[in-house]
N, C-alpha and C positions, 0 to 999 in steps of 0.2 A: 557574599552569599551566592552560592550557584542556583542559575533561574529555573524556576520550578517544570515552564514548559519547555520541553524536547522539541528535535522536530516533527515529532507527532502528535501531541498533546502530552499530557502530565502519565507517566508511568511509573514502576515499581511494583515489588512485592505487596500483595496483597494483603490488610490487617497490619502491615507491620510499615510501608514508606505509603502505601494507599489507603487509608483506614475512614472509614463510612463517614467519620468526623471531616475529614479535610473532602471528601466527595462532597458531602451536604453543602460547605461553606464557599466550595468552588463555583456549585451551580446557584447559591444564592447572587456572589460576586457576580456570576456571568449573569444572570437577570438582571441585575442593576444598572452592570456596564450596557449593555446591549438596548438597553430601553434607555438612557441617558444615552446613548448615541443617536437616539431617533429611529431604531429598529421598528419598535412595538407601536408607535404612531397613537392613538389616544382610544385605545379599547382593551380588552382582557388579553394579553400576551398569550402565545400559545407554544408549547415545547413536544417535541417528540423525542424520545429515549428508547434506544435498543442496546442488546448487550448481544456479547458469544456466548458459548454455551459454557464458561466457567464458574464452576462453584459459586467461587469471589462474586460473579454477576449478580448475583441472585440481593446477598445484603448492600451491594452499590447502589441497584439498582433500587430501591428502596430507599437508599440518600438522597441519592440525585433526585429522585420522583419528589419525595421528602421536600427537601431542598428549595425545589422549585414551585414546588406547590404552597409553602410559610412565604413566598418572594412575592407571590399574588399570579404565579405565569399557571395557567390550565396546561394540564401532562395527556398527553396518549402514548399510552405505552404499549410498543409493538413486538415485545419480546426476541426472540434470537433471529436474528437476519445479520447477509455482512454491514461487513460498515457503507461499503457501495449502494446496498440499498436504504441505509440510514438516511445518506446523501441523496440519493433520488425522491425519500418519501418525502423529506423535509420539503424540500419544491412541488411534490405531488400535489400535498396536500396544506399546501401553501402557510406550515409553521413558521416561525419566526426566530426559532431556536431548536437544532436538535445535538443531543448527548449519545453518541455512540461509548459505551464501556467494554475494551476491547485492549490488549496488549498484542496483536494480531500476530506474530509468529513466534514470539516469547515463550517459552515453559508456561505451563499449567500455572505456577505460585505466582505469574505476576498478570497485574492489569494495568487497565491504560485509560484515562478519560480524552474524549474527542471533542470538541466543540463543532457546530455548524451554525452558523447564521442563516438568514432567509436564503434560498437559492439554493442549498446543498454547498458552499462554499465552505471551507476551513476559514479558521479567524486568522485574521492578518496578526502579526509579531505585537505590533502595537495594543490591539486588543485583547491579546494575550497577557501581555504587561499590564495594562490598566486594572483586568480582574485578580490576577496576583496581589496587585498592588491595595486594590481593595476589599480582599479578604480579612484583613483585621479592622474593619471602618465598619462604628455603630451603623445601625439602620433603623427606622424605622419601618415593623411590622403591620400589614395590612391585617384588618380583622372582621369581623362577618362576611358578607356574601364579597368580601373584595381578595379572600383568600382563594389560592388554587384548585382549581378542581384535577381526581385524578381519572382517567379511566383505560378503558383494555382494549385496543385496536382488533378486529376481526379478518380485516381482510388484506394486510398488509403485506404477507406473503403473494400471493396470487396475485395482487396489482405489479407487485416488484418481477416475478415470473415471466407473467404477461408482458412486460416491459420489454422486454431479454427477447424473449420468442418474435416480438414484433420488430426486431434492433435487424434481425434478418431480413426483411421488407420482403417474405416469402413464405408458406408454410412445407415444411418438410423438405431443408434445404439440404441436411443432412442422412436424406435417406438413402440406406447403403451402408453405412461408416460407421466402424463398429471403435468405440473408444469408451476408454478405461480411464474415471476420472478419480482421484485421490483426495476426497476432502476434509483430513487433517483431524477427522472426529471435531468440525466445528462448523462456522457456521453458512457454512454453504451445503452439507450434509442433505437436507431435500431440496433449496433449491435449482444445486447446480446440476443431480442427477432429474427433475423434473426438466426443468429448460431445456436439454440434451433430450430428452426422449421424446417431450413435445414439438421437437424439430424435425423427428423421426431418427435419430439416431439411437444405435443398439447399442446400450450403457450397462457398464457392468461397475459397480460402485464400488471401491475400496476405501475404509475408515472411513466409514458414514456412518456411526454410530453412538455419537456422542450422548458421556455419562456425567461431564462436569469436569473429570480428572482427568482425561485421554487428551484433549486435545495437542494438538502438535507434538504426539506421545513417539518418535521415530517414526512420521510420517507425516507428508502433506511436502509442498515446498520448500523444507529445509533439510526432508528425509527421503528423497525420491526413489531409493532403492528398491522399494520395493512394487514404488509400481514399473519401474526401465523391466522389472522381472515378470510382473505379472502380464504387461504388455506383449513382450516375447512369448509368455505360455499362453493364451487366446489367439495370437497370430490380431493381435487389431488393428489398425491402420495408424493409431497414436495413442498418446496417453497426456494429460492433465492433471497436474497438481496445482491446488489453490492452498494456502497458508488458513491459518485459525478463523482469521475474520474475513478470508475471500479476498482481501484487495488487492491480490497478487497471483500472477502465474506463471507457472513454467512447465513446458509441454515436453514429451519423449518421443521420438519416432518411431517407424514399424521395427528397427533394430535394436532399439533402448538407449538410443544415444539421446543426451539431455539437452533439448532447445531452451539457451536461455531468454534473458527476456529481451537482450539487445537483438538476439538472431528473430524474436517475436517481433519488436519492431520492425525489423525490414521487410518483415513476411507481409505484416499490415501494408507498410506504406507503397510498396512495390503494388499491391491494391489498390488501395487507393488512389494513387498516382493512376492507375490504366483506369480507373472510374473516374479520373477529373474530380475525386475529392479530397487531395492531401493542398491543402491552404498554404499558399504561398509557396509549392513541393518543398515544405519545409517538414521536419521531424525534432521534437523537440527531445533533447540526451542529457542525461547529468554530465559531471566529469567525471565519475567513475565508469562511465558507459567504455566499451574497450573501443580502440583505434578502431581496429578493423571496420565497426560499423559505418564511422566515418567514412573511410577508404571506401567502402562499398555503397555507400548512398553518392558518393562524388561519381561513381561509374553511370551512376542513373541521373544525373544532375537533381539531385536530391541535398538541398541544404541540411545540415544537422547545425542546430540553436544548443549552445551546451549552458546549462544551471548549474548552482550547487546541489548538493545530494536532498532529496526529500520530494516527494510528489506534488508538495505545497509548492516550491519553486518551479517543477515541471511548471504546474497548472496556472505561474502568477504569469511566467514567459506567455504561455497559450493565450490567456485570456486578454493582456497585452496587447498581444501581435495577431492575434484570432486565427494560431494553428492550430489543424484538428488532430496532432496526431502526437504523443508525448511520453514520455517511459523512462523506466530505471532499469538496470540487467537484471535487477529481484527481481521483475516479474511483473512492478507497478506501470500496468498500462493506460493512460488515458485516453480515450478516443471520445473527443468534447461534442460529436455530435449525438454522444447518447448518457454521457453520464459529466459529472464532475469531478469527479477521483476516479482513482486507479480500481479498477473493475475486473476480479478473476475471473469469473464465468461469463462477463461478456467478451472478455476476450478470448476467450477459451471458444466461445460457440464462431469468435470470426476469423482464429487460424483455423478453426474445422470445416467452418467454409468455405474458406479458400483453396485446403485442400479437395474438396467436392466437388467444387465447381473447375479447377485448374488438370482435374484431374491425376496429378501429380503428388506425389511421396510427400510426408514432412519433410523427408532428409533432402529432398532434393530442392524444395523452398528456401531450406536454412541454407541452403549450399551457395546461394549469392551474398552469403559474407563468412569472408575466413578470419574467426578470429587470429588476433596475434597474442602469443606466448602471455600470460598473468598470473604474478602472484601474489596473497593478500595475506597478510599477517596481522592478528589483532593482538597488540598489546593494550596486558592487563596490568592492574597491580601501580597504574602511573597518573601522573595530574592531567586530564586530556583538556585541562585551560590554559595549559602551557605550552598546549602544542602550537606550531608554530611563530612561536616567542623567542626559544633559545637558542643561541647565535650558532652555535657546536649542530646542532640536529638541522640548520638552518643552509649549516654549510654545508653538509652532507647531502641533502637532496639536491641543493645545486651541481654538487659534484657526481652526483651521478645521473642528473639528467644531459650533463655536462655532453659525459660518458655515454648516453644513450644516442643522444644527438637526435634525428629524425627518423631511427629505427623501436623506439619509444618514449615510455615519459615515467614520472615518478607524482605520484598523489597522495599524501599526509594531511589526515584527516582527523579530529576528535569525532567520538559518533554522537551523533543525534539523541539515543535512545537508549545506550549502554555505556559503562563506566571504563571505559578502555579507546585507545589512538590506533585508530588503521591506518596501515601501511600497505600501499598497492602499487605494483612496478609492471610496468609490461614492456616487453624486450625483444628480440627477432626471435630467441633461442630459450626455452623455459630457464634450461641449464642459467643462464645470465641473469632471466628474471629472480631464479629463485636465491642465486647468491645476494645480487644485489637486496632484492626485499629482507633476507636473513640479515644481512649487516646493519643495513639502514633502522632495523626492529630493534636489533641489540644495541645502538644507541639510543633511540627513544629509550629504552628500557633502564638505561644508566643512568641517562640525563635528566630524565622527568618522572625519576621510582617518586613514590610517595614514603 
């Protein structure tokens, strides 16, 4: 039986692999687990719960509340905020459990449930397992005054704002810079054009208008076209795209060319590094992160720490080794001196300024690392628990990494979060990457159809 949690927490279609029933019985499980670990310590448990602005949110979030309220845990419910700021309120306001409901850059029909523990932390694998595992185990129900209480958070936004604006240790660092930010009709929609203005920069907001059913609708981080365009017609200095729940960014420059999140990393850490604060000048990378960043943090004697894919792995290396500086090329930027997860608008407001303060183009920030040649194939329609199992598809990425030698590599992956094996090749020559990726796809595709 394939395990319920991704590497993002528990996702799917909405009513139909997510349905209010398995929401309610997850947040009960995760009260139990979490308080039999010693989380809760010997008083009324406490839970924060926020969602994105989808539809689906609205009856989850009423599970979850539900849920955990029949478990005996007291709720504050802070309504739509990213998931970034889910993670920060949880430690703000020193819960002990919070429930972010979010499929973060997913279509509109599906969602996602997040867990956090005390601290803004994501749950470790294990405690992931243990509430899986005890979702079908009787309980006993608390009842009079040792039931949950629920109630409605006021000031959650503005604390988490406030947050962001003081992450600059300056006010109005961005004054002058005129940027054009993309938020996906979701849930960064006021605060990531508030943050940005309160900085003093002149923001012209694109899909900030979320109605339940737009979000991530051809725009935000997965659909950047239209602000590389809208950017070019303002003449702005850059442009920002954050995904559904904000945990992600990816920036455009004054010409519309699209800064991913690897080239964000090096913009940060070269920062950092000249303020004496990247810890141990290390930078933490998945292995999907592309070569080149590599190559160009070795010019600056800059370490790159590589993980497997997920932000949860960035942040377990970080926390670890106590780097402050960690990423995926999606756009998940950690920088653990102000948040605990990947944070799109707080990274958004510290490439902005660094262009401010450096005086200097995005393009020409991104231009100390050249990417090399990559291409990504997702195959669909196949067993992704098979991947890296069968000896045929096993021999093939040997033989063309064989093939690549030290002018590339080859990465085969099951994802995290969707039902399909990535396949990702980077080579001197696209021409090379993209044959070899095409080939190496159409055997996954033979070998592991369902």
């Amino acid at each position: 039986m394939a395990r319920l949690f991704g590497t993002d927490g528990v996702r799917g279609v909405a009513n139909q692999d997510l349905t209010a029933e398995l929401a309610l019985d997850l947040s009960v499980a995760a009260a139990h687990v979490l308080g039999e670990a010693g989380a809760f310590g010997h008083r009324q448990p406490t839970a924060l719960v926020a969602r994105d602005p989808r539809a689906s949110g609205e009856f989850l979030e009423a599970a979850v509340c539900a849920g955990l309220a029949s478990a005996g845990v007291d709720v504050m419910r802070v309504g739509v905020i990213p998931t970034p700021a889910a993670a920060y309120l949880v430690n703000e306001y020193r819960t002990d459990l919070g429930v972010m409901l979010s499929a973060s850059h997913n279509p509109m029909p599906d969602n996602g449930i997040k867990f956090f523990q005390r601290g803004g932390v994501k749950l470790a694998d294990d405690l992931e397992d243990a509430i899986e595992a005890r979702m079908e185990e009787p309980w006993q129900r608390p009842t009079g005054e040792r039931v949950g209480r629920i109630r409605t958070s006021t000031d959650a936004v503005k604390t988490y704002i406030d947050h962001l604006v003081a992450s600059l240790r300056q006010d109005k660092t961005l004054s002058g810079l005129k940027v054009v930010l993309d938020c996906a009709n979701g849930a960064s929609s006021k605060t990531g054009p508030t943050a940005f203005r309160e900085q003093g920069a002149d923001v012209t907001a694109i899909h900030a208008s979320p109605d339940g059913i737009n979000i991530n609708d051809a725009c935000g981080s997965t659909h950047p076209e239209k602000l590389q365009a809208k950017v070019v017609e303002l003449g702005a200095d850059l442009g920002l795209a954050f995904d559904g729940d904000a945990d992600r960014c990816l920036a455009v420059d004054h010409e519309g060319n699209i800064v991913d999140g690897d080239q964000v990393l090096a913009i940060l850490a070269l920062g950092l590094q000249e303020d004496h604060r990247l810890a141990s000048n290390t930078v933490v990378a998945t292995i999907m992160s592309n070569l080149g960043l590599t190559l160009a943090m070795k010019e600056h004697d800059i370490h790159v720490d590589q993980t497997k894919v997920g932000d949860r792995y960035v942040l377990e290396s970080m926390n670890a080794n106590g780097f402050s500086l960690g990423g995926e090329q999606s756009g998940h930027v950690i920088m653990s001196e102000f948040a605990t997860t990947g944070d799109g608008v707080l990274t958004g407001l510290h490439v902005a300024a660094r262009v401010a303060r450096t005086g200097k183009t995005l393009k020409d920030l991104a231009s100390v690392m050249k990417r090399l040649p990559q291409s990504l194939v997702n195959v669909r329609g196949v067993d992704k628990l098979r991947a890296g199992m069968d000896p045929e598809v096993n021999r093939a990425v040997a033989d063309a990494n064989q093939k690549l030698g030290e002018t590339g590599r080859v990465v085969l992956r099951p994802s995290g979060t969707e039902p399909l094996v990535r396949v990702m090749v980077e080579a001197a020559t696209q021409k090379e990457a993209d044959k070899i990726c095409h080939d190496l796809a159409t055997i996954v595709k033979q070998r592991l159809a369902i």
